[in-house]
C-alpha positions in Angstrom: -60.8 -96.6 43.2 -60.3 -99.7 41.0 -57.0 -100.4 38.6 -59.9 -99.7 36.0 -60.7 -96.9 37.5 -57.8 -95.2 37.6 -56.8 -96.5 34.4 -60.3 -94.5 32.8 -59.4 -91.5 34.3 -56.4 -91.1 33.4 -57.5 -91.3 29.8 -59.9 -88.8 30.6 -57.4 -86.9 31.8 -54.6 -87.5 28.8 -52.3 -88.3 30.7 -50.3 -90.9 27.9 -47.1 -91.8 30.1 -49.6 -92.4 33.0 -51.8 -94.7 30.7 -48.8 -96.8 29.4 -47.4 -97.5 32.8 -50.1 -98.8 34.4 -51.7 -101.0 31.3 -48.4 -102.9 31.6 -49.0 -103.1 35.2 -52.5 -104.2 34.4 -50.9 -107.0 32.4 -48.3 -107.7 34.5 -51.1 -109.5 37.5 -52.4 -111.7 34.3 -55.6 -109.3 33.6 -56.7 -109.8 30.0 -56.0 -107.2 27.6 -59.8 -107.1 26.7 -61.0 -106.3 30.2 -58.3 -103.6 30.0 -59.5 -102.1 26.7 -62.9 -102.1 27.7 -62.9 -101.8 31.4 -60.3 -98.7 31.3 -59.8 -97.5 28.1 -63.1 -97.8 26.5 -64.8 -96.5 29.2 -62.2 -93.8 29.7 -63.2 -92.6 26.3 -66.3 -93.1 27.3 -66.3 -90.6 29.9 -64.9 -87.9 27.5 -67.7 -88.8 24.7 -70.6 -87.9 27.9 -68.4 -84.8 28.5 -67.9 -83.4 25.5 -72.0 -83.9 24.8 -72.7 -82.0 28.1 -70.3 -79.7 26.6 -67.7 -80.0 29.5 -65.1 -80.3 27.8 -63.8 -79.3 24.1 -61.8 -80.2 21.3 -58.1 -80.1 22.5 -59.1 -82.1 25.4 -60.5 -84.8 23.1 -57.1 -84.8 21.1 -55.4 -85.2 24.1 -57.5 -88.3 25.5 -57.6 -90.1 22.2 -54.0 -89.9 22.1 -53.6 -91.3 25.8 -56.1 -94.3 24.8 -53.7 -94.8 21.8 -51.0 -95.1 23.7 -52.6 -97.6 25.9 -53.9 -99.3 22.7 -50.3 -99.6 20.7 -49.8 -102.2 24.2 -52.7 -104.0 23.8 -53.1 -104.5 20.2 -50.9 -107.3 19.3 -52.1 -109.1 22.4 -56.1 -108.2 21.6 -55.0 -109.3 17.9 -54.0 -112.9 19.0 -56.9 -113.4 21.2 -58.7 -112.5 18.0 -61.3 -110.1 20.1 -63.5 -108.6 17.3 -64.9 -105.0 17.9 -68.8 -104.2 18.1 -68.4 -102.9 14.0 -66.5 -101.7 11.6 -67.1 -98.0 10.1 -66.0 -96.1 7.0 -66.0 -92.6 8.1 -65.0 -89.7 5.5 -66.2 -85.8 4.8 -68.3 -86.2 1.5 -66.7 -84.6 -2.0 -66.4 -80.7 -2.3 -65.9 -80.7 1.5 -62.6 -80.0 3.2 -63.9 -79.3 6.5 -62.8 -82.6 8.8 -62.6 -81.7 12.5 -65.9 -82.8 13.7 -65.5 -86.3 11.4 -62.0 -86.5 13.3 -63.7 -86.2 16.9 -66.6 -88.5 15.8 -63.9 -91.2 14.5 -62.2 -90.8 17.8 -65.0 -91.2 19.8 -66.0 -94.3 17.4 -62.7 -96.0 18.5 -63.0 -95.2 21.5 -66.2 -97.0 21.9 -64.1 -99.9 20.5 -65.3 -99.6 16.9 -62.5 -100.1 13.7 -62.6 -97.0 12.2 -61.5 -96.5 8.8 -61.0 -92.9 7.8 -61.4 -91.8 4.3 -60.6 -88.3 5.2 -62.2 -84.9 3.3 -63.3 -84.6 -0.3 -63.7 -88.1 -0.2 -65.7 -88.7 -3.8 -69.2 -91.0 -3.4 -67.4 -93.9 -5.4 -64.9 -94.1 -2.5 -67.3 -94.3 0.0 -69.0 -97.2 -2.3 -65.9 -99.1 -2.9 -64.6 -98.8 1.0 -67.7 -99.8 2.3 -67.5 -102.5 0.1 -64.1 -103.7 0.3 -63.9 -103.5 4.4 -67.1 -105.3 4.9 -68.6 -102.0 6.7 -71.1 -101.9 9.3 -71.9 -98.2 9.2 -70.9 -95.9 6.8 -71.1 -92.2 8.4 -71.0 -88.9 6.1 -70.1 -85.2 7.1 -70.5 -82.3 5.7 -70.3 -78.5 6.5 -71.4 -77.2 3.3 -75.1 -77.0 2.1 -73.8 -76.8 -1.5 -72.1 -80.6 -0.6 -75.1 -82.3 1.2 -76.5 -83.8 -1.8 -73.7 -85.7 -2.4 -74.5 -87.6 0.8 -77.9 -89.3 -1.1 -75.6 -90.2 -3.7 -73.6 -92.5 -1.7 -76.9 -94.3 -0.3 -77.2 -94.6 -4.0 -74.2 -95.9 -4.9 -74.8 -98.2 -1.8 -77.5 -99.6 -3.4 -76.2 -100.1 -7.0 -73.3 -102.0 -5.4 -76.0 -104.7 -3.9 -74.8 -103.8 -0.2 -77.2 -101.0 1.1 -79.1 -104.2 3.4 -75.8 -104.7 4.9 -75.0 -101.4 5.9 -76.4 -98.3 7.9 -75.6 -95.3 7.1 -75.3 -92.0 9.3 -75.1 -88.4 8.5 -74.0 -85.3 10.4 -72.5 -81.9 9.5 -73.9 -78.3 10.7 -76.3 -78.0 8.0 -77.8 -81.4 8.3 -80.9 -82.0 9.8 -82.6 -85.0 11.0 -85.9 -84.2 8.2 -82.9 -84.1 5.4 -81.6 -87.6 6.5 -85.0 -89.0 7.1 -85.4 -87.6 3.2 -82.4 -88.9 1.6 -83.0 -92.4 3.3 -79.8 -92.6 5.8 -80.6 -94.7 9.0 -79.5 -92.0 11.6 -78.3 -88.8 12.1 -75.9 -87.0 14.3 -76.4 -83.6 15.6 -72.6 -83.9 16.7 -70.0 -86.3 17.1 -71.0 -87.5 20.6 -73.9 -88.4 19.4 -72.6 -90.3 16.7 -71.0 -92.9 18.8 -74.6 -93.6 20.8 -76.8 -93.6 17.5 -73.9 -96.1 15.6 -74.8 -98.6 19.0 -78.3 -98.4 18.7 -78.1 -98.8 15.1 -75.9 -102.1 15.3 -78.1 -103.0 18.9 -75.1 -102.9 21.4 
């Protein structure tokens, strides 16, 4: 098994001490900090996102591994920062307004940075002209909308219209997920993808931003 190797499966494994120590020892034989990130932690987290698809593994586990890539991550940041290493896309993330439910947006912006992505999270009850304004100010990529409540879901067309008042719906996509969503409802409302769960999120934001 390679140093990567090990390195992914420990952050499969969340094991945060584990991951720590051995990306300083990583560092230590003059291996860049993005062939770390990306050749262990990134495909670490990679690993989970397949798992929890095939549903192998759940929620807790998830937690665990994003917090073991984080702590691999607080290392490499000021180093990936100076290199100036820019991520595949940046996403505003949020649960739409009248919606407090947030723990599949949490796993699908922890799978997103673990794919590498810069995730900004807006939280729950996040109102359209936050989404608008973020998406605008942070020079988004993908803006992606949850939502557990049918009573909420037409909020999410809102946003794709406040993305188009504000002149920047060309520059972004925009994907939707949540229990009642369905693929026809997003196809309606004119979002570029939708994501039966969070896994799937993370493979649809790729495809959508051709990585």
């Amino acid at each position: 098994m390679t140093i990567f190797a090990k390195l992914a499966e420990q952050v499969k494994k969340g094991n945060s001490d584990v991951v720590a120590q051995l990306v300083k020892e990583i560092l230590a034989v003059d291996i860049t900090a993005d062939r770390i990130l990306n050749e262990g932690l990134v495909a670490g987290m990679t690993m989970v996102g397949e798992s929890f698809k095939n549903n192998e593994c759940f929620i807790p586990e998830v937690l665990i591994s994003a917090q073991s890539m984080k702590a691999g991550m607080e290392i490499l940041e000021p180093l990936l920062a100076a290199t100036g290493l820019k991520s595949p896309g940046k996403v505003v993330i949020g649960t739409i307004e009248g919606d407090l439910h947030d723990i599949g947006k949490n796993i699908a912006a922890m799978l997103l940075q673990g794919a590498g992505f810069k995730v900004v999270d807006l939280g729950a009850d996040v109102p359209v002209d936050t989404f608008v304004a973020s998406a605008k100010k942070e020079k988004a990529d993908i803006v992606g909308i949850s939502a557990l409540l049918v009573t909420t879901m037409i909020n999410m067309k809102a946003v794709i219209e406040g993305l188009k008042k504000a002149g920047i719906r060309e520059k972004v996509k925009v994907i939707i997920g949540g229990a009642p969503v369905t693929e026809d409802f997003a196809g309606r409302i004119g979002a570029d993808g939708y994501a039966p769960d969070a896994a799937a999120g993370v493979d649809i934001a790729k495809s959508l931003l051709k990585i």
